[in-house]
C-alpha positions as CSV (number, residue, x, y, z in Angstrom):
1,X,121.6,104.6,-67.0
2,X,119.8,105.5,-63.8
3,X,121.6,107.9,-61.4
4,X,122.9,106.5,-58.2
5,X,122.0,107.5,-54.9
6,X,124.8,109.2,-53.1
7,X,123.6,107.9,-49.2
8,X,123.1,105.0,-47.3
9,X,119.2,105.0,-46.5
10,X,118.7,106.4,-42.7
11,X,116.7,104.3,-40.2
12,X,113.7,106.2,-40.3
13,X,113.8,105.2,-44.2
14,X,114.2,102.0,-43.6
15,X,111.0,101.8,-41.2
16,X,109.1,103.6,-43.6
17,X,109.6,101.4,-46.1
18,X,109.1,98.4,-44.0
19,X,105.8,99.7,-42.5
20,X,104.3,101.3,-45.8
21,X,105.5,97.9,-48.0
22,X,103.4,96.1,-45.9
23,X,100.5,98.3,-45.5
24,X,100.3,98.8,-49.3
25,X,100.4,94.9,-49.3
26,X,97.9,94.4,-46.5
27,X,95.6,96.3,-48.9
28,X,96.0,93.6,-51.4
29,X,95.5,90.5,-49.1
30,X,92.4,92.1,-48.5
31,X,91.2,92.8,-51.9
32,X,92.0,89.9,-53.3
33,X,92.3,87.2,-50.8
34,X,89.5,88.2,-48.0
35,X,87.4,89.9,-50.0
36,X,86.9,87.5,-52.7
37,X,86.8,84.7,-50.4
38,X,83.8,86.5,-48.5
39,X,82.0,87.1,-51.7
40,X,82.8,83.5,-52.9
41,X,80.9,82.5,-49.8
42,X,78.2,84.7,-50.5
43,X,77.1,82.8,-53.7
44,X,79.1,85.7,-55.9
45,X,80.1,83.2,-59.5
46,X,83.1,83.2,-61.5
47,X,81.9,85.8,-63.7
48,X,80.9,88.3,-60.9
49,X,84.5,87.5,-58.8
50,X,86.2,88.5,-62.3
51,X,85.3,92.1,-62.2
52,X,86.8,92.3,-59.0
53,X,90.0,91.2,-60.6
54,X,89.4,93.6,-63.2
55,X,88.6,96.8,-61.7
56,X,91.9,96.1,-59.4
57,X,93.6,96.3,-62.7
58,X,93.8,100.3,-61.9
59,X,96.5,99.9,-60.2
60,X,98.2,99.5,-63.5
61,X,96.8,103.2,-64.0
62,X,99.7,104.4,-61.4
63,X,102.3,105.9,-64.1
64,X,99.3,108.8,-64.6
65,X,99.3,109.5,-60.9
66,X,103.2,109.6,-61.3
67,X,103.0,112.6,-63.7
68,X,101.1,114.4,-61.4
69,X,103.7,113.4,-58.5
70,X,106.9,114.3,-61.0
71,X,104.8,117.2,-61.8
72,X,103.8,119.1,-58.5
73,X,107.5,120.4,-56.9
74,X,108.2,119.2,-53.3
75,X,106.1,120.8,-50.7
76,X,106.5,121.3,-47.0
77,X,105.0,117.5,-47.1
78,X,108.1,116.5,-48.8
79,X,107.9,114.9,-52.5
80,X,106.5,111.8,-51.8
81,X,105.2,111.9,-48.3
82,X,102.5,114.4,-48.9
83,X,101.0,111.8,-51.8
84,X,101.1,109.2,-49.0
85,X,99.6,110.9,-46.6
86,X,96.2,112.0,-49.0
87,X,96.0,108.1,-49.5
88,X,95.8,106.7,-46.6
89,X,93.6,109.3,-45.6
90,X,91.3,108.4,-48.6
91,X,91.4,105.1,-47.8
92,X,90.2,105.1,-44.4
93,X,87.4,106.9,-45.6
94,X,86.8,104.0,-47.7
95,X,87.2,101.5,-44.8
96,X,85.3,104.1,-42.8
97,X,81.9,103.3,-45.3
98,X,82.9,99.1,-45.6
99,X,83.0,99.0,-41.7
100,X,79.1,100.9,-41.7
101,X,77.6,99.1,-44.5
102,X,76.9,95.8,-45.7
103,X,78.5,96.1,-49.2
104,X,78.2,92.3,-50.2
105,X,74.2,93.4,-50.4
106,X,74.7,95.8,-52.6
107,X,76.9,94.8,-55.9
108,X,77.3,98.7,-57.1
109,X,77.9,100.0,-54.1
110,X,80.7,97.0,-54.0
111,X,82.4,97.9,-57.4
112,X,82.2,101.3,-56.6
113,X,84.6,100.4,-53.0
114,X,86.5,98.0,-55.1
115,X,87.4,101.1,-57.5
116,X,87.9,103.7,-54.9
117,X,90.2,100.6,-53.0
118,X,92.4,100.3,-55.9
119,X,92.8,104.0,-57.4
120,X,93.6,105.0,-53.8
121,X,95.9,101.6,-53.4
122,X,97.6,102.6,-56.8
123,X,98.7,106.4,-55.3
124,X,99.9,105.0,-52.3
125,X,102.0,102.9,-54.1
126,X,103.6,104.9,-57.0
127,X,104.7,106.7,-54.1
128,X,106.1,104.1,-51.8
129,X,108.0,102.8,-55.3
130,X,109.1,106.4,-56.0
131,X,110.4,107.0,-52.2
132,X,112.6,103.1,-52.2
133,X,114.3,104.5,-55.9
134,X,115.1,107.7,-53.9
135,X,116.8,106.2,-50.5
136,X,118.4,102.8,-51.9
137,X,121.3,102.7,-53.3
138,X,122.0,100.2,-56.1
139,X,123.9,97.5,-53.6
140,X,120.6,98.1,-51.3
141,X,117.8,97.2,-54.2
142,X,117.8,93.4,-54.2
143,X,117.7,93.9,-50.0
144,X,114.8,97.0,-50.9
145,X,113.4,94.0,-53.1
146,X,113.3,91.4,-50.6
147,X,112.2,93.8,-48.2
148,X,109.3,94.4,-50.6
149,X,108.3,90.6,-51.0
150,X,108.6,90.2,-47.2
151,X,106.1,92.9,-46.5
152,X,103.8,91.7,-49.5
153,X,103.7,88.1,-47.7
154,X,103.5,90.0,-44.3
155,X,100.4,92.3,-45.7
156,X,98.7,89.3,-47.0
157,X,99.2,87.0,-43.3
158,X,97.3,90.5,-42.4
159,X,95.0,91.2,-45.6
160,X,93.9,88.3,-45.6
161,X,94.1,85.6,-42.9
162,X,93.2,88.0,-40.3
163,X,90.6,90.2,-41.6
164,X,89.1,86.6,-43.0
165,X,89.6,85.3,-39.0
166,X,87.6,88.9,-37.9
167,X,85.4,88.6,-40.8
168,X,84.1,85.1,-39.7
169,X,84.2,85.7,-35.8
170,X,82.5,89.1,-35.7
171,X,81.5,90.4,-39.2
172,X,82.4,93.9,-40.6
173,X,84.4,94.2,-37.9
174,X,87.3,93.1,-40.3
175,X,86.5,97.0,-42.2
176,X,87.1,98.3,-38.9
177,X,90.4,96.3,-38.4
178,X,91.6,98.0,-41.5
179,X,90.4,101.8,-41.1
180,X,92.3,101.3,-37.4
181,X,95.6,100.0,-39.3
182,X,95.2,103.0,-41.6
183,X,95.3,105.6,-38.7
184,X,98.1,103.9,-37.2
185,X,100.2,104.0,-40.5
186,X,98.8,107.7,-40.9
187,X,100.5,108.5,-37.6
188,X,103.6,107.4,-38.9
189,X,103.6,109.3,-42.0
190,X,102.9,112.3,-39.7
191,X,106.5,111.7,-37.8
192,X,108.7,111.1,-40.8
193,X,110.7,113.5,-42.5
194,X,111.5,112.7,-46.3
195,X,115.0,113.2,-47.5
196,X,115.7,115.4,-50.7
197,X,115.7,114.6,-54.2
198,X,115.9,116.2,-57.8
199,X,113.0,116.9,-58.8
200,X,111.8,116.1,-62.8
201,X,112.8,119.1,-65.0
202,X,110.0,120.6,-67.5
203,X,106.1,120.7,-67.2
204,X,103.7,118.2,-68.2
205,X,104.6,117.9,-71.5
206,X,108.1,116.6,-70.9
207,X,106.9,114.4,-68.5
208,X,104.3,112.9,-71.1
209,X,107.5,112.7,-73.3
210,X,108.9,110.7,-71.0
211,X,106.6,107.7,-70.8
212,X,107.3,106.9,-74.8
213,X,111.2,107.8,-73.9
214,X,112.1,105.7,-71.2
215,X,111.0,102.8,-73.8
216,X,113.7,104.2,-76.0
217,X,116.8,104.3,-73.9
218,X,119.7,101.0,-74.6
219,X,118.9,99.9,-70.9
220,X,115.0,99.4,-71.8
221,X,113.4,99.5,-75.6
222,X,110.3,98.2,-76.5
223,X,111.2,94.6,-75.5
224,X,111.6,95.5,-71.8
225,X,108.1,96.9,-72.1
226,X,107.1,93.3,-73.5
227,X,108.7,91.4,-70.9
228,X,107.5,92.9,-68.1
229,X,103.9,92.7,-69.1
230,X,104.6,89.0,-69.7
231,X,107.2,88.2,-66.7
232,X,104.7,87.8,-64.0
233,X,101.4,86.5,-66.1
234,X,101.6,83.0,-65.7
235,X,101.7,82.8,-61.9
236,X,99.0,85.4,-61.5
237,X,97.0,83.5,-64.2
238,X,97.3,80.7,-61.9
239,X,97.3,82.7,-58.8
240,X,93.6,84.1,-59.9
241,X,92.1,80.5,-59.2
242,X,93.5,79.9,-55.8
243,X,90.5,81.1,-53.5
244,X,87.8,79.8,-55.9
245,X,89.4,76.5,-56.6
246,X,89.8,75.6,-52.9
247,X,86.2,76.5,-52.2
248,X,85.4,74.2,-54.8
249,X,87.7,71.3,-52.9
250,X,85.8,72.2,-50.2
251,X,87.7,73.9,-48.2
252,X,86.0,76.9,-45.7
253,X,86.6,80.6,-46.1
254,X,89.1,80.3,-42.7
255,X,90.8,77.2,-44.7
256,X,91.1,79.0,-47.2
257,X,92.8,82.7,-45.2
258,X,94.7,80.0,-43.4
259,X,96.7,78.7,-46.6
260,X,97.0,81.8,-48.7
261,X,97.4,84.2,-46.0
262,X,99.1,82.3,-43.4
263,X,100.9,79.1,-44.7
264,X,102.0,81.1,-47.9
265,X,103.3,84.2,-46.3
266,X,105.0,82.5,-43.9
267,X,106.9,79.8,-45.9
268,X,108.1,82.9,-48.0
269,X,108.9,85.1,-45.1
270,X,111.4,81.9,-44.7
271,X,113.0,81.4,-47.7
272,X,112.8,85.2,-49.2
273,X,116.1,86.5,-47.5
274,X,118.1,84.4,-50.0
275,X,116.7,86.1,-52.5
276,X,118.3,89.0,-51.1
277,X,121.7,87.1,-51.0
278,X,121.5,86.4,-54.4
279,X,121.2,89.9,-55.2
280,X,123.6,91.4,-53.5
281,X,126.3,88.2,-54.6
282,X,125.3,87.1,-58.2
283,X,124.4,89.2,-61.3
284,X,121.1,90.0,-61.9
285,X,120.7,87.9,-65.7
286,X,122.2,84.6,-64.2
287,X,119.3,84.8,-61.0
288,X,116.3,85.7,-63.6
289,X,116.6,82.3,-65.2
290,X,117.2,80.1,-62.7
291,X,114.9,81.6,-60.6
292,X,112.2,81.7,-63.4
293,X,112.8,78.0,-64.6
294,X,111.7,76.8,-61.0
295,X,108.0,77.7,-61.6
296,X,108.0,75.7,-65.4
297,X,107.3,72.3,-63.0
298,X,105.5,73.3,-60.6
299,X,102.6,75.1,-62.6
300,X,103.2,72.3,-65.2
301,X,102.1,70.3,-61.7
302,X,98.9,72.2,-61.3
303,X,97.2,70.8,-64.0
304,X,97.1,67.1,-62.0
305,X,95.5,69.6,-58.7
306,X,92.0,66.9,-59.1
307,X,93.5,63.9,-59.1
308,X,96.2,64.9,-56.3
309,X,93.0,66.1,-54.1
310,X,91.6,62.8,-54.5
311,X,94.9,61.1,-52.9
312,X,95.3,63.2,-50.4
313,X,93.1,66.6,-49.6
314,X,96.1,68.9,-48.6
315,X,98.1,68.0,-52.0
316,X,96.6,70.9,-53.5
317,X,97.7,73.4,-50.7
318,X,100.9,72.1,-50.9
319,X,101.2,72.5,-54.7
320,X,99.9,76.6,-54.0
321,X,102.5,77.4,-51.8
322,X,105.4,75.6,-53.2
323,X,104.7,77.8,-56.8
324,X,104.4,80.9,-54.1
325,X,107.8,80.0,-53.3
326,X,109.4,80.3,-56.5
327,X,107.3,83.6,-57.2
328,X,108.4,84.6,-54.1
329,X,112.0,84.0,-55.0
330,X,111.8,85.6,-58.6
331,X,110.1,89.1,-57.5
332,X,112.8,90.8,-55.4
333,X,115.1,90.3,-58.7
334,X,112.8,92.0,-60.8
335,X,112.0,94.3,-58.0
336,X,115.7,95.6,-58.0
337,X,115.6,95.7,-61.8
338,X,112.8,98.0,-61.9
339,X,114.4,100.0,-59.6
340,X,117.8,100.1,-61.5
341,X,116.1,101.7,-64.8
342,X,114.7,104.2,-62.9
343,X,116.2,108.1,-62.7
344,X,116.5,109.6,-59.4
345,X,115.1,112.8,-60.8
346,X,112.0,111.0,-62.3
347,X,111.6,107.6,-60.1
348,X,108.2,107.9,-59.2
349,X,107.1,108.2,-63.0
350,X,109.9,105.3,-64.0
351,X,109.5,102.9,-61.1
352,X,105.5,103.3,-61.5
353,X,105.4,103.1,-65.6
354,X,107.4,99.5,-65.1
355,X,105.8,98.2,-62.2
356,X,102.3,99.9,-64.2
357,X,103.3,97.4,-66.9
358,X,103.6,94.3,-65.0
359,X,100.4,95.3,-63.0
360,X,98.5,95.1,-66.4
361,X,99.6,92.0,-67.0
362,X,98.9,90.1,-64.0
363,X,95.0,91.6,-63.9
364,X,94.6,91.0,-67.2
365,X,96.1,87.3,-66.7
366,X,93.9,86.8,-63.8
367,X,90.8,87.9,-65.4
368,X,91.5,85.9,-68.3
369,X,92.1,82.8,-66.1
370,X,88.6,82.8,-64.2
371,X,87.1,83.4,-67.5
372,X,88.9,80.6,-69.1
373,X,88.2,77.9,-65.8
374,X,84.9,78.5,-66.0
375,X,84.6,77.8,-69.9
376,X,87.2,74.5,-70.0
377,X,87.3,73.8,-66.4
378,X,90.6,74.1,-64.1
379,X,92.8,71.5,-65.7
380,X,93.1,73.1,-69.0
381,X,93.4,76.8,-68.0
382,X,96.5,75.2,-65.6
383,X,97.5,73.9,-69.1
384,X,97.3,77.6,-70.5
385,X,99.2,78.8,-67.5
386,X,102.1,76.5,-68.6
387,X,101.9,77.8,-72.1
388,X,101.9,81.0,-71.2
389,X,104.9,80.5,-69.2
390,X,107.3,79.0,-72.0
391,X,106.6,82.3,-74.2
392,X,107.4,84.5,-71.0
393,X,110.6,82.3,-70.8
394,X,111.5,82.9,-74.6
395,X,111.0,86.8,-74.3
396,X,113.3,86.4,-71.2
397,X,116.1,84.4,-73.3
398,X,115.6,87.6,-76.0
399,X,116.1,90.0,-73.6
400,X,118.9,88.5,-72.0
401,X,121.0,91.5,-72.7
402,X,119.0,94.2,-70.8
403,X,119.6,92.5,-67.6
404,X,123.5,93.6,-66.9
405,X,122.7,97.1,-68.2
406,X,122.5,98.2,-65.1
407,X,125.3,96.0,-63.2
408,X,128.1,97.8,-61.2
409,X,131.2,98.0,-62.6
């Protein structure tokens, strides 16, 4: 059972949080909404925007840079803060070089940006997950959750719409957009103050231990492992095929920002805070299915996106953010799950080896589903989606009993 946290966050932590949530997510809108939708308008094919998907898979590498966080004591930097701070300076260096150089001319170059983007991405966040285990207090973890999804819809209305709107008025200008949002969130690293924590006991060893462990406790086991790789597969598989599919309806690279970055984020920013409600009102096992049975239809639903483009072209946009929706919905739950299995003294290594897991999954979902769309065509990989998503919901019906585990009593 995780240990509790004995204060109510301060509101310094709760700025931090809300600021660094959506920085780490306005990283993602751009590597996977604005970037691919600039390459998919460069002529880049399925096969090439796959990689892309794959190499972002390192974020799923996090629980290693955990060890070394659970690892190195707290500094004068503070236990997580100082892990922060190296990122974002890493990744303005990154946006530094993107903003200088035409990197859609230059494929290895590209990868190699892509990689650095999501190793330095991955730090950034093992530490942002490790800090919200630290300050939230159980009753505060579906609210940490939602404040999580919020930023993550947030980051990608900034990730993604904007840097796409930049990108199309005035070019690379969009890099310089976000090495200019990195300094600013740099500066505010540089004014907080981290609260203490217990610090992991034991070297590196123990801590290697620990990742086959934590799988071994009542509260997890091996099947926790399972379903989190599985829990969030089917709506990244699906998810994977947004920008490419829309460019294939025909709609531009702004269109295209506009919907996933601006009409998704935006309906979600909406109906998220009941997620929160939930939480903080209704046990954690009851939400995860009926939260999860919403998305059975609506990917079911996808499978028809051709023929509902021909009745009316904005069908399909519709159909993308109403599945968002009951993502959206879903996440903060698991969110304060994660976060619930996780030890105070160790909740970088814990938070990050979950969240690691569910990572792998959704890359390796989306890779597979680009793959698969350009073999049998959209419809059918929809159809695979749907499959996919009654075996998730099975493993969540045999794991039923890990979910109030963690439940107050």
């Amino acid at each position: 059972m995780s240990q509790q946290t004995p204060t109510f966050p301060a509101p310094r932590d709760w700025l931090l949080l809300i600021g660094g949530s959506t920085y780490k997510f306005t990283l993602t809108g751009f590597y996977l909404v604005a970037l691919v939708a600039i390459l998919k308008n460069h002529g880049y094919s399925l096969n090439q925007l796959s990689w892309i998907h794959l190499i972002g898979g390192i974020e799923a590498a996090k629980v290693l840079f955990a060890a070394l966080m659970e690892r190195r004591p707290a500094g004068r930097f503070g236990r997580f803060r100082g892990w922060l701070l190296a990122a974002t300076l890493g990744l303005s260096a990154v946006f530094g070089l993107m903003a200088c150089t035409d990197i859609t001319q230059n494929f290895p170059l590209l990868l190699t940006c892509c990689a650095l983007l999501s190793a330095m991405s991955a730090v950034y966040g093992c530490a942002m997950l490790g800090l919200s285990c630290i300050v939230l207090p159980h009753r505060e973890r579906g609210f940490g959750g939602v404040i999580q999804t919020m930023a993550a819809r947030g980051g990608k209305m900034i990730g993604g719409a904007l840097v796409l709107w930049l990108y199309q008025e005035y070019g690379q200008t969009a890099a310089g957009f976000m090495l200019a949002f990195s300094l600013l969130m740099l500066l505010q690293l540089l004014c907080y103050r981290e609260p203490e924590s217990p610090t992991a006991q034991g070297g590196l060893t123990a801590l290697a231990a620990r990742l086959v462990s934590f799988w071994r406790r009542p509260e997890t086991g091996w099947r926790w492992l399972v379903l989190l790789f599985a829990v969030a597969a089917p709506y990244a598989f699906a998810a994977a095929t947004f920008v490419p599919k829309l460019a294939d309806l025909g709609f531009t690279p702004k269109q295209t920002g506009g919907i996933l970055a601006v009409g998704i984020p935006v309906a979600c920013l909406i109906v998220t805070p009941l997620s929160g409600w939930f939480s903080r009102n209704y046990p954690r096992r009851k939400l995860v299915f009926l939260l999860y049975a919403l998305q059975l239809p609506l990917l079911a639903s996808m499978t028809a996106i051709d023929a509902l483009a021909r009745v009316h072209p904005w069908l399909p946009p519709a159909q993308i953010i109403a599945l968002s929706l009951s993502y959206t919905l879903l996440l903060p739950v698991i969110l304060a799950l994660v976060m619930d299995k996780s030890d105070r003294a160790t909740a970088a290594l814990d938070s990050s080896l979950q969240f690691s897991v569910v990572l792998l999954g959704s890359y390796a979902a989306g890779f597979a589903a680009l793959r698969l769309a350009k073999v049998v065509g959209y419809a059918d990989a929809y159809w695979a989606a749907v499959g996919l998503a009654v075996l998730a919901g099975g493993l969540l019906y045999a794991c039923r009993g890990l979910f109030d585990s963690d439940e107050p009593s």
